[in-house]
C-alpha positions in Angstrom: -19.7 129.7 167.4 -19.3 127.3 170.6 -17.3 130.1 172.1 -19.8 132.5 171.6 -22.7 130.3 173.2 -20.6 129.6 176.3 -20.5 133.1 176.6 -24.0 134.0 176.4 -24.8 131.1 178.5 -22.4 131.8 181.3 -23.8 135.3 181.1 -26.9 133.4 182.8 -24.8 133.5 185.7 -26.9 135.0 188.7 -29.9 134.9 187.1 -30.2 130.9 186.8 -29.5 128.9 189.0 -25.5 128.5 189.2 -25.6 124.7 189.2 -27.8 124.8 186.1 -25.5 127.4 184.3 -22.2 125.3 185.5 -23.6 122.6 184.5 -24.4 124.1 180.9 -21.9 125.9 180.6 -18.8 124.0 181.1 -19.7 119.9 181.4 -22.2 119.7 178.4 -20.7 122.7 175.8 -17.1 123.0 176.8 -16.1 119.7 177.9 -17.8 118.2 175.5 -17.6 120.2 172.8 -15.2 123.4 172.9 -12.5 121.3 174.6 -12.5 118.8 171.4 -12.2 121.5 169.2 -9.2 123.2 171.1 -7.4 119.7 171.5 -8.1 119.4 167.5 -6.3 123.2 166.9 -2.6 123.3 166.6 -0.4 125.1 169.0 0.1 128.0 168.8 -1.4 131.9 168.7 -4.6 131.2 167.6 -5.0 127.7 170.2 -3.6 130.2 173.0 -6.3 132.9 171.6 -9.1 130.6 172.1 -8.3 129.4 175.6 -7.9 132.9 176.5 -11.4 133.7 175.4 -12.9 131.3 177.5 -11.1 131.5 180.7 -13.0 135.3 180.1 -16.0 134.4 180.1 -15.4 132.4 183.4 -17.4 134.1 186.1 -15.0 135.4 188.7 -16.9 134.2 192.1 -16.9 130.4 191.2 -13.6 130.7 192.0 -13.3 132.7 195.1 -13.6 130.2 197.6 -11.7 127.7 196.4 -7.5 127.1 197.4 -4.8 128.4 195.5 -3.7 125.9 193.2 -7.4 124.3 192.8 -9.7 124.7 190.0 -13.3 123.8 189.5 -14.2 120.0 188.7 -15.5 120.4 185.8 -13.0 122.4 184.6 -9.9 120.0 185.0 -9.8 118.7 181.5 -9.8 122.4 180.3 -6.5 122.8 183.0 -5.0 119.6 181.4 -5.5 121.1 178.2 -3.5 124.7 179.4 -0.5 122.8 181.2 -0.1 120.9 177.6 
C-alpha cells in the first residue's frame, strides 16, 4: 500500500510544487517507510519486484540534469539498498 501512495503522490509531479512532492514523496514515505520495508524483504524476485516498481514511478526529469553516475539526495539510501 506504501507503493501505491508513492505513486499517486509522485503523480503530483508538475502540478505541486516539485520540492513539496520530492520532499513527500521520497524523504518522508520512502525513506522512511518503503525503504524499511524493502530492507525487511528477503532477496530475491519479489525484493527485486518492489524496487522495480518504485524506480517507475520516479519522474524522469529529476534526473536529467544531473551527472552520470549521480543520483538524487534523497534517494541514496534507496541506491544503497540496490547495490546490496
Amino acid at each position: 500500500s506504501f507503493l501505491q501512495l508513492l505513486s499517486n503522490v509522485l503523480l503530483w509531479d508538475g502540478v505541486v510544487q516539485e520540492d513539496t512532492v520530492c520532499d513527500l514523496g521520497l524523504s518522508k514515505l520512502l525513506n522512511r517507510y518503503l525503504l524499511l520495508n524493502l530492507l525487511n524483504t528477503p532477496p530475491g524476485p519479489a525484493n527485486i519486484e518492489k524496487c522495480n516498481k518504485v524506480v517507475a514511478c520516479l519522474p524522469e526529469r529529476w534526473f536529467q540534469d544531473l551527472k552520470s553516475g549521480s543520483t538524487l539526495p534523497e534517494l541514496h539510501n534507496f541506491c544503497q539498498h540496490l547495490l546490496r
